[in-house]
Backbone bond lengths (Angstrom), bond angles and torsions (degrees), N, CA, C in turn:
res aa  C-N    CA-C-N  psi(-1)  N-CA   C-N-CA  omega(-1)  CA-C   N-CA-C  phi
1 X - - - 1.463 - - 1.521 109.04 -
2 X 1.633 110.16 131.40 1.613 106.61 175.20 1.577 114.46 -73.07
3 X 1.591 120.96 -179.59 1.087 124.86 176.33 1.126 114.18 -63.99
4 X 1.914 127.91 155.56 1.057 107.39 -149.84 2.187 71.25 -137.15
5 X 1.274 120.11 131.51 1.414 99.64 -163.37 2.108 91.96 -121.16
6 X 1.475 98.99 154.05 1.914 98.79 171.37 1.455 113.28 -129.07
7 X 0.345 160.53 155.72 1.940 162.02 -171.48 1.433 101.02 -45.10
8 X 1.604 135.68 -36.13 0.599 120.88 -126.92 1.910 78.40 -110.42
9 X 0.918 116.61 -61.49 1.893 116.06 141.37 0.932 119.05 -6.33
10 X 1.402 128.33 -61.35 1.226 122.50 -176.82 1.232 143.90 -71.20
11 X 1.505 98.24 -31.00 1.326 132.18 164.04 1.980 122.78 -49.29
12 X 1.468 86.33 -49.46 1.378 117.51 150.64 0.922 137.50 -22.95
13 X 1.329 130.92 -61.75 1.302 178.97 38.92 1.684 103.52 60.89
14 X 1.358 117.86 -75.99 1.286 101.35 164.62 1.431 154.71 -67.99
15 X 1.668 102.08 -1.75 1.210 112.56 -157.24 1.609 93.34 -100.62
16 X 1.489 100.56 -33.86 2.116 123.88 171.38 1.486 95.22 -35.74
17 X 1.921 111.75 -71.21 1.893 112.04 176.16 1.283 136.97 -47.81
18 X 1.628 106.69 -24.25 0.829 130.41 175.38 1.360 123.97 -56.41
19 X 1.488 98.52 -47.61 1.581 124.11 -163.94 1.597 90.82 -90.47
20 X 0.979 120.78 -27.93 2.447 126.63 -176.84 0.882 77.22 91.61
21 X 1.544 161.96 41.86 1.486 155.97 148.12 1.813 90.48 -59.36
22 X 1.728 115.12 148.63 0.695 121.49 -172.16 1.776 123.61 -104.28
23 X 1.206 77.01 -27.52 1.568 113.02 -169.35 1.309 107.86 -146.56
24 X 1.783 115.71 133.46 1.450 133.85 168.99 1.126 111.81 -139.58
25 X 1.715 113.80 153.45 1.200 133.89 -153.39 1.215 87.86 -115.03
26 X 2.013 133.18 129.09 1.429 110.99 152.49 2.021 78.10 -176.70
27 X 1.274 102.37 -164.18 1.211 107.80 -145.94 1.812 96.84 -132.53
28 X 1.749 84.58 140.70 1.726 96.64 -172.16 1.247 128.84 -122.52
29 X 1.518 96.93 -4.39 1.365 113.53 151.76 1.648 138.28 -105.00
30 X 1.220 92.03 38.43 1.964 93.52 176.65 1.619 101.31 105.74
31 X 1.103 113.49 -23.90 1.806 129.92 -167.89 1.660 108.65 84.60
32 X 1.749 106.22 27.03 1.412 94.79 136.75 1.646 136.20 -66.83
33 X 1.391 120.30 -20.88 1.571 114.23 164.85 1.640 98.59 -139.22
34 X 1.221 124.08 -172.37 1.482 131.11 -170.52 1.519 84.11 -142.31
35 X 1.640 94.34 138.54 1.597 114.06 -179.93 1.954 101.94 -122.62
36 X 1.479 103.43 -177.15 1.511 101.46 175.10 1.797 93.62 -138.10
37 X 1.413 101.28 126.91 1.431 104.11 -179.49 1.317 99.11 -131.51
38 X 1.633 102.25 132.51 1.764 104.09 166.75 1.443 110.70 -93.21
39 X 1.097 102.73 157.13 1.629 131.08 -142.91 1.723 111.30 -126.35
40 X 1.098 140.26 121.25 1.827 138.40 165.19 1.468 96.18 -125.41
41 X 1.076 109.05 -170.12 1.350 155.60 -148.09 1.768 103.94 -92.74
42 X 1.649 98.11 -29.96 1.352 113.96 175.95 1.174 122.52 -110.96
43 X 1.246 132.13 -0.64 1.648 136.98 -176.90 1.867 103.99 159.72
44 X 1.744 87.29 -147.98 1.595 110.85 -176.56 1.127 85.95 -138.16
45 X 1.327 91.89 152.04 1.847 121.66 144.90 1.156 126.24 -125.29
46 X 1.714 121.75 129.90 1.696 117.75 -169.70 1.571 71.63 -143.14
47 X 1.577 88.11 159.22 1.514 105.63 156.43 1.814 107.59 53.74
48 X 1.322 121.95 20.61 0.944 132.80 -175.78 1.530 114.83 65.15
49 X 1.462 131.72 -6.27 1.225 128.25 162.23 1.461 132.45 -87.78
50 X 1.034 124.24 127.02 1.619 115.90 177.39 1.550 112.74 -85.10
51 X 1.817 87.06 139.86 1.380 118.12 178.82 1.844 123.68 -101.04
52 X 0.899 123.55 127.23 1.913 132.28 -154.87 1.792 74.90 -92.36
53 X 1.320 116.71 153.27 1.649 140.58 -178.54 1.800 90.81 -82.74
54 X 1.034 110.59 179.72 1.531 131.22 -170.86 1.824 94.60 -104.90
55 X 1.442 111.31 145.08 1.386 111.99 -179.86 1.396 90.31 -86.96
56 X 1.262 124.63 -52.42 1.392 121.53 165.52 1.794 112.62 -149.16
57 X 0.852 83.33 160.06 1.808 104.07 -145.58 1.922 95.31 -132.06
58 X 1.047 96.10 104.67 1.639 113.75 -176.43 1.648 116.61 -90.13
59 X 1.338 124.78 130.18 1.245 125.54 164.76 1.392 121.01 -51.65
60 X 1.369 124.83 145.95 1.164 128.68 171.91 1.620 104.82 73.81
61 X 1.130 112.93 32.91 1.414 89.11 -170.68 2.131 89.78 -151.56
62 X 1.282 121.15 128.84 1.815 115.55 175.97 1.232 107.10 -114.74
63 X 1.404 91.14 141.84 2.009 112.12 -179.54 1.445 111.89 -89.16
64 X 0.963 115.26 169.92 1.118 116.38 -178.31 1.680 92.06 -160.96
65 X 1.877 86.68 155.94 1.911 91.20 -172.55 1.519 100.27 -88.19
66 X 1.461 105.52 148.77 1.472 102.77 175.93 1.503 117.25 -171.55
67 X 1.258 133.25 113.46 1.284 127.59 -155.41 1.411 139.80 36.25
68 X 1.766 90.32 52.37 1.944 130.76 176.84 1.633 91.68 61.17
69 X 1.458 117.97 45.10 1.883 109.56 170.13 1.524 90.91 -166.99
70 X 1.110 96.25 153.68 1.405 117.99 -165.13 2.167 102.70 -93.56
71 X 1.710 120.54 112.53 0.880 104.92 173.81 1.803 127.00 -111.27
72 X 1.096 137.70 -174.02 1.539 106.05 151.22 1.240 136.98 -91.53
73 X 1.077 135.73 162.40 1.304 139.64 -165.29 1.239 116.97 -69.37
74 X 1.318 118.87 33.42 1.517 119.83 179.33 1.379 126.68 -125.49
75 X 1.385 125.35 176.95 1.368 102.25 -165.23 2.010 84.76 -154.19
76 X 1.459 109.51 147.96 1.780 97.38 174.89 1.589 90.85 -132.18
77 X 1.478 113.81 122.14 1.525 119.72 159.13 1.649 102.94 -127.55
78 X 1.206 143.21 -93.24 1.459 101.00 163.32 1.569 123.19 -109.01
79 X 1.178 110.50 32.60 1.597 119.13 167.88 1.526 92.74 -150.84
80 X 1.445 93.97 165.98 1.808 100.56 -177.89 1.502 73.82 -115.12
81 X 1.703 104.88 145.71 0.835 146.45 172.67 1.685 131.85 -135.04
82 X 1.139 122.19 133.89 1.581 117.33 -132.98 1.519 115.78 -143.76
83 X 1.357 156.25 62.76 1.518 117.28 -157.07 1.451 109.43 -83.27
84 X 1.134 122.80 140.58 1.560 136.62 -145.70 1.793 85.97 -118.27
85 X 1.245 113.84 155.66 1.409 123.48 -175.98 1.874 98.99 -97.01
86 X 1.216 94.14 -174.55 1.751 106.58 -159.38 1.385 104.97 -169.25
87 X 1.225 106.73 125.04 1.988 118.03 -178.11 1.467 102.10 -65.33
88 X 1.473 125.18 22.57 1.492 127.84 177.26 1.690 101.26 -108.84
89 X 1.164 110.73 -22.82 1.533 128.67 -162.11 1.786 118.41 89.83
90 X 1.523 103.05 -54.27 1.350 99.36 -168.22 1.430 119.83 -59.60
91 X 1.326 154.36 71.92 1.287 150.50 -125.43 1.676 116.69 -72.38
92 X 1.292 115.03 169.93 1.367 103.19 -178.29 1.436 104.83 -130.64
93 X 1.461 118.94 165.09 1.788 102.58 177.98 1.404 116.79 -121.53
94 X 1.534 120.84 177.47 0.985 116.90 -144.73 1.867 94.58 -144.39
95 X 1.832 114.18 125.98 1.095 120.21 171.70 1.434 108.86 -80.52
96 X 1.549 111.29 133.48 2.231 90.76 162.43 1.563 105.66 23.48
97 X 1.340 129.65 64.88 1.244 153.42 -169.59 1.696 104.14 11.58
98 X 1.204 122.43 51.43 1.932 124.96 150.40 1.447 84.47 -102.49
99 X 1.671 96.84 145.14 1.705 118.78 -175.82 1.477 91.45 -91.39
100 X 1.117 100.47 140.10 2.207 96.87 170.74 1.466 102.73 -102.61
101 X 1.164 147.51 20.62 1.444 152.88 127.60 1.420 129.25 -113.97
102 X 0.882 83.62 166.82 1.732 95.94 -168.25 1.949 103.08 -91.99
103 X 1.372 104.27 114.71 1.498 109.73 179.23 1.381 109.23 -101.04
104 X 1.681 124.81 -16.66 1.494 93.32 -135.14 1.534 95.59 -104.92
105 X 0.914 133.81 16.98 1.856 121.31 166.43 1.450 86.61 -131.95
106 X 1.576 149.07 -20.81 1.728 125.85 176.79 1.222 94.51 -166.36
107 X 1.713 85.00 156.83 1.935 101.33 -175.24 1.114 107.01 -59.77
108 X 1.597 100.24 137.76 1.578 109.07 165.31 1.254 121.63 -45.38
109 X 1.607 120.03 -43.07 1.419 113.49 173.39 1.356 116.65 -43.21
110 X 1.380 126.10 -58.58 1.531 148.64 -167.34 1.599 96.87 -48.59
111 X 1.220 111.81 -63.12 1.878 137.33 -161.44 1.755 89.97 -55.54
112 X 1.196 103.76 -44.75 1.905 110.08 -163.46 1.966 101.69 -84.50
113 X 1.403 109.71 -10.02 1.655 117.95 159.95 1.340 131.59 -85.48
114 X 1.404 92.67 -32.60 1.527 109.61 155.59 1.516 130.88 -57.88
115 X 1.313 115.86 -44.71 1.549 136.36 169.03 1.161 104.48 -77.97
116 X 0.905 131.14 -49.63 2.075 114.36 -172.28 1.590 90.17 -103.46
117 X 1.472 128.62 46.56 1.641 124.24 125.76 1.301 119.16 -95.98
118 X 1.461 116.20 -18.97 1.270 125.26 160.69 1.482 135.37 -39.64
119 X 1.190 82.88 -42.15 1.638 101.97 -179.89 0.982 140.21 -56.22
120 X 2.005 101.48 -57.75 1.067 156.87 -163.11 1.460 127.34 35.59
121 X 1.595 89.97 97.74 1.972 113.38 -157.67 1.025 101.44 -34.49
122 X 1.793 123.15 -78.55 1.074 134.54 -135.26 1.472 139.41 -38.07
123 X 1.087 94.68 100.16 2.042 96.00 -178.05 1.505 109.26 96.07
124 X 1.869 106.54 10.75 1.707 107.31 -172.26 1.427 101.61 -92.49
125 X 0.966 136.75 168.74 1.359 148.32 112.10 1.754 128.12 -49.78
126 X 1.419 132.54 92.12 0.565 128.72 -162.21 1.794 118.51 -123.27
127 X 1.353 103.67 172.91 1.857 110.67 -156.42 0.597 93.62 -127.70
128 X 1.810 122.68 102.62 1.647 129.44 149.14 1.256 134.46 -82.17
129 X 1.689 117.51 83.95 1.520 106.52 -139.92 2.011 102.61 -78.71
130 X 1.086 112.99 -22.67 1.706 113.72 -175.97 1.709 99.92 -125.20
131 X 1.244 111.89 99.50 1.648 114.88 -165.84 1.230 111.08 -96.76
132 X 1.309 134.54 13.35 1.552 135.39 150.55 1.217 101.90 59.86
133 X 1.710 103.58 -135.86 1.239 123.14 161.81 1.290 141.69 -105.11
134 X 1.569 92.64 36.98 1.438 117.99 -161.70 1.218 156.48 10.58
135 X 1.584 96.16 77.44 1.362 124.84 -164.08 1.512 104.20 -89.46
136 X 1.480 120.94 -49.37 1.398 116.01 142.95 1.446 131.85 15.73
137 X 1.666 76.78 -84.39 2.048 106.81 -163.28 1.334 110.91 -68.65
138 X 1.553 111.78 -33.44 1.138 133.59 173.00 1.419 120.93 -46.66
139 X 1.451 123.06 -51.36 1.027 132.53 179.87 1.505 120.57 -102.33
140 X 1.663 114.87 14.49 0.784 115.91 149.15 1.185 145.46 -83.87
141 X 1.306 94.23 -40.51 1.638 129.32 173.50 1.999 96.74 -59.93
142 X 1.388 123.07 -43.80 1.044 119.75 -179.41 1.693 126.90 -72.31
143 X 1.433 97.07 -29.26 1.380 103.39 150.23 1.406 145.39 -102.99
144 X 1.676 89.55 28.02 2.041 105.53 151.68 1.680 92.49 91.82
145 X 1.302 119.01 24.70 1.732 102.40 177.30 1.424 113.32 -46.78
146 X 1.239 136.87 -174.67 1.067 131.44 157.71 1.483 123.88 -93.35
147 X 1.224 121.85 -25.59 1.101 147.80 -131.01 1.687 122.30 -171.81
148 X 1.543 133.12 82.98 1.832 107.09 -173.61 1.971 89.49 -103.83
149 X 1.142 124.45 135.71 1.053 129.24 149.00 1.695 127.11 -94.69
150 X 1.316 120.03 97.40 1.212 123.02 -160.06 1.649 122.92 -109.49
151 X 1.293 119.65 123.69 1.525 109.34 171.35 1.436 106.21 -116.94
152 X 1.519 106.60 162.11 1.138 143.27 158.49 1.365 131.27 -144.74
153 X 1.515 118.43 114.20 1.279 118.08 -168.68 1.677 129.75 -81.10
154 X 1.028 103.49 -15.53 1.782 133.11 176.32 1.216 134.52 -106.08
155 X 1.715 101.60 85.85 1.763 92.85 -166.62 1.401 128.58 -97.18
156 X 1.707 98.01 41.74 1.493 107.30 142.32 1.432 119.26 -62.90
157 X 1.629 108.60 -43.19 1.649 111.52 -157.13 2.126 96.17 -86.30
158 X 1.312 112.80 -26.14 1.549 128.72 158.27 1.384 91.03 -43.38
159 X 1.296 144.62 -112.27 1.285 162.19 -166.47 1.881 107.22 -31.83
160 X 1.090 104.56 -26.29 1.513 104.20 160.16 1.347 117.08 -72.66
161 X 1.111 110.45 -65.30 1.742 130.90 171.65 1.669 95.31 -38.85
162 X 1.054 130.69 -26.04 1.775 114.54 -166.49 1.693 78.81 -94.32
163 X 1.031 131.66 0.02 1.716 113.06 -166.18 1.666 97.37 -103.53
164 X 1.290 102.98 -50.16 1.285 107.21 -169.70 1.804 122.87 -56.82
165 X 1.075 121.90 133.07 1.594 121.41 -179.70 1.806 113.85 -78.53
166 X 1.535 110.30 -6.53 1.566 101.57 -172.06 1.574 107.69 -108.27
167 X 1.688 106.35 -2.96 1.463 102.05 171.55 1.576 116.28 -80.45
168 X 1.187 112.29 153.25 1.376 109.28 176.95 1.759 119.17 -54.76
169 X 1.255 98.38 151.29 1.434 124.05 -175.27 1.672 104.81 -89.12
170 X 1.075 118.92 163.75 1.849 122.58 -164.41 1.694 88.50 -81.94
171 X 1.482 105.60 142.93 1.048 111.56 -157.66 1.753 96.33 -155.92
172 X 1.378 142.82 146.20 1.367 135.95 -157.24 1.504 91.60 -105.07
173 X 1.443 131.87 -0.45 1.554 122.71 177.04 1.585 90.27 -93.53
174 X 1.191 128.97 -37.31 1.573 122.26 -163.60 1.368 109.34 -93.21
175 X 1.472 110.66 128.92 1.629 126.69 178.73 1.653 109.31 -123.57
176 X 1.755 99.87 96.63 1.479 95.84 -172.86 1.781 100.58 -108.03
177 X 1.190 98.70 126.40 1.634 117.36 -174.59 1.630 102.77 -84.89
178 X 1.151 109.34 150.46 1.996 110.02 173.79 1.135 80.83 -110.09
179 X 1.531 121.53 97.57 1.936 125.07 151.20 1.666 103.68 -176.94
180 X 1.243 88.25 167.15 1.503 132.64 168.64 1.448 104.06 -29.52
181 X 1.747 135.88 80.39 1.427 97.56 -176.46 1.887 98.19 -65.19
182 X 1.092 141.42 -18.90 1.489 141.39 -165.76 1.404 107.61 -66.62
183 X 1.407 112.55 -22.81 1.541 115.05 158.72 1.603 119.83 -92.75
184 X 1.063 106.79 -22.71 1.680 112.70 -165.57 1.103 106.90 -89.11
185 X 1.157 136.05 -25.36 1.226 116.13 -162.05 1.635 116.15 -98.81
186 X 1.452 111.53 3.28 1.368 107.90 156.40 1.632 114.71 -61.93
187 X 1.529 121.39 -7.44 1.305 114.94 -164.84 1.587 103.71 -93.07
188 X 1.565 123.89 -18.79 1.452 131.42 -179.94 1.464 96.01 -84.44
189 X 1.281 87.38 149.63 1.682 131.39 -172.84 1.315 97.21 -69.00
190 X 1.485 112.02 145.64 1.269 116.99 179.68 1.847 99.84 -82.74
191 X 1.661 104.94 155.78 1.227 124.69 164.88 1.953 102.94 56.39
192 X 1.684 98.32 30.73 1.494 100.32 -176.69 1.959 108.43 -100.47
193 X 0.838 124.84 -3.74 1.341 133.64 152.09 1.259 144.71 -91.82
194 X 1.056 139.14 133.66 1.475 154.46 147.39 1.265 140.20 -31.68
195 X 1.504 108.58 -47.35 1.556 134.42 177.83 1.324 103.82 -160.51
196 X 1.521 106.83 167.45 1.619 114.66 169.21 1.529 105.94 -153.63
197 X 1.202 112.96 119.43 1.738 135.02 179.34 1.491 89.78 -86.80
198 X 1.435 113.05 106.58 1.525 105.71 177.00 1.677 111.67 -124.82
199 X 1.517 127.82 86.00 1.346 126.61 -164.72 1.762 117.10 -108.45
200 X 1.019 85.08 64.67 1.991 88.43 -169.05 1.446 124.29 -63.22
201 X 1.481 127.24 132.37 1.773 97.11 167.01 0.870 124.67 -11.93
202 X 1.418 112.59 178.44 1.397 130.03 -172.82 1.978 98.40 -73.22
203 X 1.507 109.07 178.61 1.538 108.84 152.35 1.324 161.77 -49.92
204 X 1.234 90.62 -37.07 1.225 128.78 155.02 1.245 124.00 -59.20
205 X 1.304 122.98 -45.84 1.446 129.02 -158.88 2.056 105.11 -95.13
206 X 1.633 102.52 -34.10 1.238 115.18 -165.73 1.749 109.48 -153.38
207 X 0.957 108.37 63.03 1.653 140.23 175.33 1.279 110.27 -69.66
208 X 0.686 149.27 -24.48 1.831 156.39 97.46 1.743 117.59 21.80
209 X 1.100 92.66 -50.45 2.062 120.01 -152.67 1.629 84.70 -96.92
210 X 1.330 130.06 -30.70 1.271 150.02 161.29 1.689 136.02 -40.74
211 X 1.728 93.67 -43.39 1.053 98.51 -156.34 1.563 108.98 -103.92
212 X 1.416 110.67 158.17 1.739 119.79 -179.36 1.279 117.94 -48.45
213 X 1.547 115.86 -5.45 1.304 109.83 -171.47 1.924 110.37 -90.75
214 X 1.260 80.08 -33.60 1.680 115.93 173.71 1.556 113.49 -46.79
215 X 1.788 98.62 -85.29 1.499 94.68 159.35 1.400 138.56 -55.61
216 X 1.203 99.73 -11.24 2.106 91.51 167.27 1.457 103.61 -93.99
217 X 1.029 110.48 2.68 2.255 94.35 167.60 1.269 86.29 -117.31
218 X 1.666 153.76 9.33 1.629 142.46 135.53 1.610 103.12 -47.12
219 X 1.829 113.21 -47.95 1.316 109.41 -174.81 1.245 124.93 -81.07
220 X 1.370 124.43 -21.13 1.117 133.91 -174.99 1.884 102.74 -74.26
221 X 1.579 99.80 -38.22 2.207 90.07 -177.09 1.601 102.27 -83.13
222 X 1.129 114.01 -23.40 1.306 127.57 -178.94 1.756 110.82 -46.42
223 X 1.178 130.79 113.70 1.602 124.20 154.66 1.048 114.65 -41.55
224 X 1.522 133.27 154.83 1.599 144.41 129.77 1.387 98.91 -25.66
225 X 1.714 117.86 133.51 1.299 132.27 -178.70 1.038 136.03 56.53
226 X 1.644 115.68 -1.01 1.264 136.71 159.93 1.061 146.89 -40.23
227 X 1.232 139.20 88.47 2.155 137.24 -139.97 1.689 100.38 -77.39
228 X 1.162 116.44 154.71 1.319 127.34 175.05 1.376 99.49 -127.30
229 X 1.292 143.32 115.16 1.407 122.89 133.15 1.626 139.06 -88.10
230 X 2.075 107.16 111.96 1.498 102.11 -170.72 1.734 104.48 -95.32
231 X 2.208 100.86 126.24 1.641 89.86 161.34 1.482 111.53 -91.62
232 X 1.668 89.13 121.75 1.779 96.01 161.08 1.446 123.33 -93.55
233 X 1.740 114.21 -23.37 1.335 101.89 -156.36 1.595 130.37 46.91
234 X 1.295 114.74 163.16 1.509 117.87 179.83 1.502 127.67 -107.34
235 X 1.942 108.93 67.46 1.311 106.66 179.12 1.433 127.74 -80.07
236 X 1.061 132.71 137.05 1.174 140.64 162.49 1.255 102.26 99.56
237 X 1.493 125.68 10.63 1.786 107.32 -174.34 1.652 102.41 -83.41
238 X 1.266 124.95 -45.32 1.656 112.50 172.27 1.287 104.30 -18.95
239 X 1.949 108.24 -86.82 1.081 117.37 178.86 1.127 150.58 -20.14
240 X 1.460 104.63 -67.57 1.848 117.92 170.24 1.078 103.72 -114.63
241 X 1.553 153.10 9.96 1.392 142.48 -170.55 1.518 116.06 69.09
242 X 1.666 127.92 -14.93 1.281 121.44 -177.36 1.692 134.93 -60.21
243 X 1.008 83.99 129.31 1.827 91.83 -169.62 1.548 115.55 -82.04
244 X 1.065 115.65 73.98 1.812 120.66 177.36 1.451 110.63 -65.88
245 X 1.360 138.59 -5.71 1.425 128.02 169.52 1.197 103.46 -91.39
246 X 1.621 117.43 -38.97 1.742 107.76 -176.90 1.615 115.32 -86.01
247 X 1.173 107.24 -3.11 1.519 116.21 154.16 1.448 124.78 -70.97
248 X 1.304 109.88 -68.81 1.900 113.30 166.49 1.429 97.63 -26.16
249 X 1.848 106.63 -72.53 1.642 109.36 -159.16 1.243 106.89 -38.86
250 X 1.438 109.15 -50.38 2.264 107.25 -166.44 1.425 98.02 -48.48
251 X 1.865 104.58 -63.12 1.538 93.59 -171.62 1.460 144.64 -52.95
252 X 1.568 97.36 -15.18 1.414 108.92 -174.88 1.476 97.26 -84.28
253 X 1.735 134.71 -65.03 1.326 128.12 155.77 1.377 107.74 -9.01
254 X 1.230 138.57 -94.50 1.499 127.98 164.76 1.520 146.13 1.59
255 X 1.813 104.64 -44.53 0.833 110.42 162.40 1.721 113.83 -102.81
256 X 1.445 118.95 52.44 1.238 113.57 -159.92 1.756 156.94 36.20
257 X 1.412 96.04 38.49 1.399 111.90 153.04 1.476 148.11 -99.81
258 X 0.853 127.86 136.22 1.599 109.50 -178.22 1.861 87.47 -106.39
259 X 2.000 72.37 142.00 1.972 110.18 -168.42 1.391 128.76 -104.53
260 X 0.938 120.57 144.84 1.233 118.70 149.33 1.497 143.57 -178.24
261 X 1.284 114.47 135.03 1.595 112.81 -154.33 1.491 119.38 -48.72
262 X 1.187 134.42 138.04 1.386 139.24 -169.88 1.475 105.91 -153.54
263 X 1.411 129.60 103.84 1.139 156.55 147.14 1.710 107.22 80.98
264 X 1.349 131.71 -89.07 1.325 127.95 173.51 1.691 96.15 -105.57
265 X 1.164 145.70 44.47 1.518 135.21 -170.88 1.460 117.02 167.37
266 X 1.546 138.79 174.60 1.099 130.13 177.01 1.122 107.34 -109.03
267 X 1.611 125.15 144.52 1.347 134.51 146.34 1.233 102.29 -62.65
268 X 1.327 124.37 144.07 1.643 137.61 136.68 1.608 120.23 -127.80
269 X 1.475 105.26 152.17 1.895 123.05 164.68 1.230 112.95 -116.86
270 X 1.081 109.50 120.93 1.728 109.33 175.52 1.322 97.30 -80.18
271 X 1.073 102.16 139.15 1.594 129.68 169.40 1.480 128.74 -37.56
């Protein structure tokens, strides 16, 4: 993987030439590891190749190397789609600029370790029904799942995930599908899972992932005693007062689970 650079890197980098510093210490993958690159007046050199400075180099926004020029990490077919950097390192991305994780009090990585302890991977077979940038899978695989079955239907946010250094690496427990889990998962076997990490857009966006029809084929692949954790977050309650966690919960009750709210999302056990 090439260097992956953020304003804040770069800055770095220039301020090192600036100074006739010869050599700087800082990080080119997100600040998953720290590298040492020497630095002039005219660029970088890492890895024995030289790198040209940014004419301008925008906040919130990561480059990536790519046909000897540095571009950003985004891509527009009918939404622009983006992964945006984060003072946590592990970055998060961004639809038509809504963030699909939560940055602003802890790293998404951290937030997505928190949720699949819920679960509790180890030795499960588990259902990643919206696999992002798989922070999920990541921490499943790290806590010994047996098994992650993962989709993603949009391989804009696929093609991010190959950029990024904190998503998981190909791995023979993880099976990430390019589709619809809202179509796919009529194709899994009933009572063939363990757990299910289920974090969909918002409502708005994927109302589908929402609906009662949805959660009764969650229950149907789902084992007896089997944990689900759903993120809803709390959209629209400023606004209109609507309660989307005590909604999920009814519906999931419905489709036979017993619920209950836990931090930004619901725990559930199927029955």
């Amino acid at each position: 993987m090439g260097p992956l650079l953020t304003q804040e890197v770069h800055e770095t980098l220039r301020a090192a030439a600036r100074a006739g510093v010869p050599t700087v210490e800082c990080s080119l993958d997100l600040d998953r590891t720290t590298t040492r690159v020497e630095v002039d007046a005219e660029g970088w050199i890492w890895r024995g190749q030289r790198f040209p400075y940014l004419k301008a180099c925008k906040d919130r926004t990561i480059y990536h190397w790519v046909d000897a020029t540095f571009a950003p990490a985004a891509r527009f077919t009918t939404s622009l789609i983006k992964l945006v950097p984060t003072e946590w390192g592990p970055p998060t991305f961004e639809i038509d600029g809504i963030k699909m994780l939560p940055t602003a009090r802890v790293s998404p990585y951290a937030d997505a370790e928190r949720k699949v302890g819920l679960i509790q991977p180890r030795g499960k077979v588990i259902l990643d029904t919206c696999g992002g940038l798989g922070y999920f899978a990541a921490w499943c695989l790290q806590g010994e799942a047996r098994h992650v079955l993962s989709y993603e239907k949009n391989p804009d946010v696929l093609w991010l995930r190959s950029l990024n250094p904190w998503s998981p690496a190909s791995d023979d427990r993880l099976t990430l599908t390019a589709g619809d889990i809202g179509e796919q998962i009529a194709a899994l076997p009933s009572e063939s899972v363990d757990a299910v990490l289920h974090d969909p857009p918002r409502f708005g966006i994927a109302g589908e992932l929402y609906a009662q029809a949805f959660y009764d084929q969650l229950a149907r692949v789902l084992k007896r005693h089997g944990k689900l954790f759903h993120y809803t977050g709390t959209p629209n309650k400023l606004t209109s007062g609507r309660d989307v966690p005590n909604e999920v919960a009814k519906r999931l009750r419905q489709a036979g689970f017993v619920t209950e709210l836990v931090g930004d999302g619901v725990l559930a056990v199927k029955k």
